[in-house]
N, C-alpha and C positions, 0 to 999 in steps of 0.2 A: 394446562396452558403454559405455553414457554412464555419465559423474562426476560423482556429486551432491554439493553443498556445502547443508551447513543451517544456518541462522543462528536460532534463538529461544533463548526465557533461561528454558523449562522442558525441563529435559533428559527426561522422562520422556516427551514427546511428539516429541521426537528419538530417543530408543532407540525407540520404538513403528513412526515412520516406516522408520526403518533396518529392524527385525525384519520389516516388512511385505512390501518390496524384497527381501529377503537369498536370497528363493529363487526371484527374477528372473532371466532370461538376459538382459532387455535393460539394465536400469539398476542401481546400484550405489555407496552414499554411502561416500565416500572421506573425508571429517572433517565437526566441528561448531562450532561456537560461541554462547556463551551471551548475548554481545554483539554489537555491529557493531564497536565500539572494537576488539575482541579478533578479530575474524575482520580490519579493516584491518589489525594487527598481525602476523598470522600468512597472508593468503592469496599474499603469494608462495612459499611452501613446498607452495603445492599445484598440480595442476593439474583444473581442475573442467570441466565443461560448460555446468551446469544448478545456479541459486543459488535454493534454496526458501529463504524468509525473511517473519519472523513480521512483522506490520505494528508491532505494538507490542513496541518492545525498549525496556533502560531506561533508554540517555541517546540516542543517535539515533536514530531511529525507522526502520523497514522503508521508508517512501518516503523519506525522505532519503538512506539505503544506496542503495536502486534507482535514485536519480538520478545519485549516484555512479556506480555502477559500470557503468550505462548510458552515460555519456559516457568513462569510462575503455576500456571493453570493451564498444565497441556492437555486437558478436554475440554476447555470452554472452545465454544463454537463461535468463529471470529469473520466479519464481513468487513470488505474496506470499499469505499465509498469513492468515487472519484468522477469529475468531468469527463475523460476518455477513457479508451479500453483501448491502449495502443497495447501491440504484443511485446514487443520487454517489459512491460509492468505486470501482464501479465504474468507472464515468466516466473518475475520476479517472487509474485506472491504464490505464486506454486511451490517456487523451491523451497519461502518460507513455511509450507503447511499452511496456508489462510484457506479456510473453507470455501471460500465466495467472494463475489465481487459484484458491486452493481454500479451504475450510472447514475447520475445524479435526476436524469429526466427518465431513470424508469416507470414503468403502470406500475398501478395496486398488481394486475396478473405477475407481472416481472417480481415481485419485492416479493406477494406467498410463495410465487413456487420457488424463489432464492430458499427464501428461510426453510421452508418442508424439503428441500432437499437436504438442505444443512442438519436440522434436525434428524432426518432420514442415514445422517453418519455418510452425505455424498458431498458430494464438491460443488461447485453452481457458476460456472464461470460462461462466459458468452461462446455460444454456440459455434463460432467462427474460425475461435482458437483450441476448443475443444477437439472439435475434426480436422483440426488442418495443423498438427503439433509441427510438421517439416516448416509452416510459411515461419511460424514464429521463431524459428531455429535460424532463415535465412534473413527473417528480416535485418534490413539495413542497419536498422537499430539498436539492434540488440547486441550488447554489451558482454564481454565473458566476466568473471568473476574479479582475474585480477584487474581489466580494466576497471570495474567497478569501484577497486578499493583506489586506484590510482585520480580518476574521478575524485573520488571523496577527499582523497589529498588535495591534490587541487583547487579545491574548496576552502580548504582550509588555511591557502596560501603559501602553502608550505614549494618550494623549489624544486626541481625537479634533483639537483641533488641530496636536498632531507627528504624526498621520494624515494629514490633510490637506496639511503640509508632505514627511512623506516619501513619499508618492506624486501628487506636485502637482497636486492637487485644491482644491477649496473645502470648507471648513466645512461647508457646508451639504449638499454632495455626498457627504462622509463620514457625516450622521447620516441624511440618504437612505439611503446600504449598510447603516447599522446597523440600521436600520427595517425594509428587505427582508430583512434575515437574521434578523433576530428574527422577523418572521411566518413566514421557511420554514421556520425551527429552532424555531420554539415556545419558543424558551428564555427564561425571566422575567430571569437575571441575568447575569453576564459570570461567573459559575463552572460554570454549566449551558455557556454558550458554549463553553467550553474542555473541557469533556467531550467534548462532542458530537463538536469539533472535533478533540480525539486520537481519540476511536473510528474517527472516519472515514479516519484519516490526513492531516488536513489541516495538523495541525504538522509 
């Protein structure tokens, strides 16, 4: 029997998952946490398998965890959780090696056959973006790398010239990226930005 670990910060949707599993032969959640802070603090007292975790938790987020524990334990089997399955999130947890990905309103079918594929050493991603790698490449919104980190600047309030200085570009190279991301993201101001940019997982 696999060890599931869950990490989100609504417990009602951790009792639900748990209840779902409970009269599984193959899998079986062994603890929770309502944090990443509190699951670091607490996961050498377990031993898991398989780490489901919510993208949006409330001071480090679901992809900042998975990059953790992906370099700390790069065979744990890692699912991240989220409201949408828009294709740059997707993407995203591709390029990081995340196993899997599920919905928050997935079936009991949806969540065994994520995990037995996970376990199975395959991937488990929505059927959509799996067959159709070219839509996710043109989609609108999807972001290249260094816009990504430029984003993350952003975020942090940082000018487009300590932009420019901390990722050693030009001035002018930075309000090019901001330009191309404002057209993919539609976004009018730098608070729609940062939305956007947490829903997707990009902080």
């Amino acid at each position: 029997m696999k060890r599931i670990f869950i990490i989100d910060d609504h417990k009602m949707f951790i009792e639900g998952i748990t209840s779902m599993l409970k009269n599984t032969q193959q899998f079986e959640v062994i603890g929770y946490a309502l944090s990443a802070e509190d699951f670091l603090r607490r996961k050498q007292y377990y031993q898991y398998d398989i780490l489901i975790l919510d993208i949006h938790l409330p001071q480090m987020n679901g992809i900042e965890l998975a990059k953790r524990m992906r370099n700390e334990q790069p065979e744990l089997k890692i699912i991240i959780l989220s409201m949408a399955d828009s294709p740059s999130l997707i993407a995203q947890l591709k390029k990081l090696k995340i196993n899997g990905f599920l919905t928050k309103n997935a079936s009991l079918k949806d969540v065994i056959n994520s995990l037995s594929q996970v376990v199975s050493n395959k991937t488990s991603f929505p059927t959509q973006v799996i067959t159709n790698q070219k839509a996710i490449i043109q989609d609108t919104h999807y972001l290249t790398k260094r816009e990504i980190e430029v984003v993350q600047q952003i975020s942090n309030g940082s000018s487009s010239r300590q932009i420019a200085d901390n990722l050693f570009i030009s001035k002018l190279t930075v309000e090019t990226h901001r330009k191309n991301i404002t057209q993919k993201l539609g976004s009018k101001n730098v608070a729609q930005l940062i939305r956007f940019a947490t829903k997707e997982g990009i902080l």
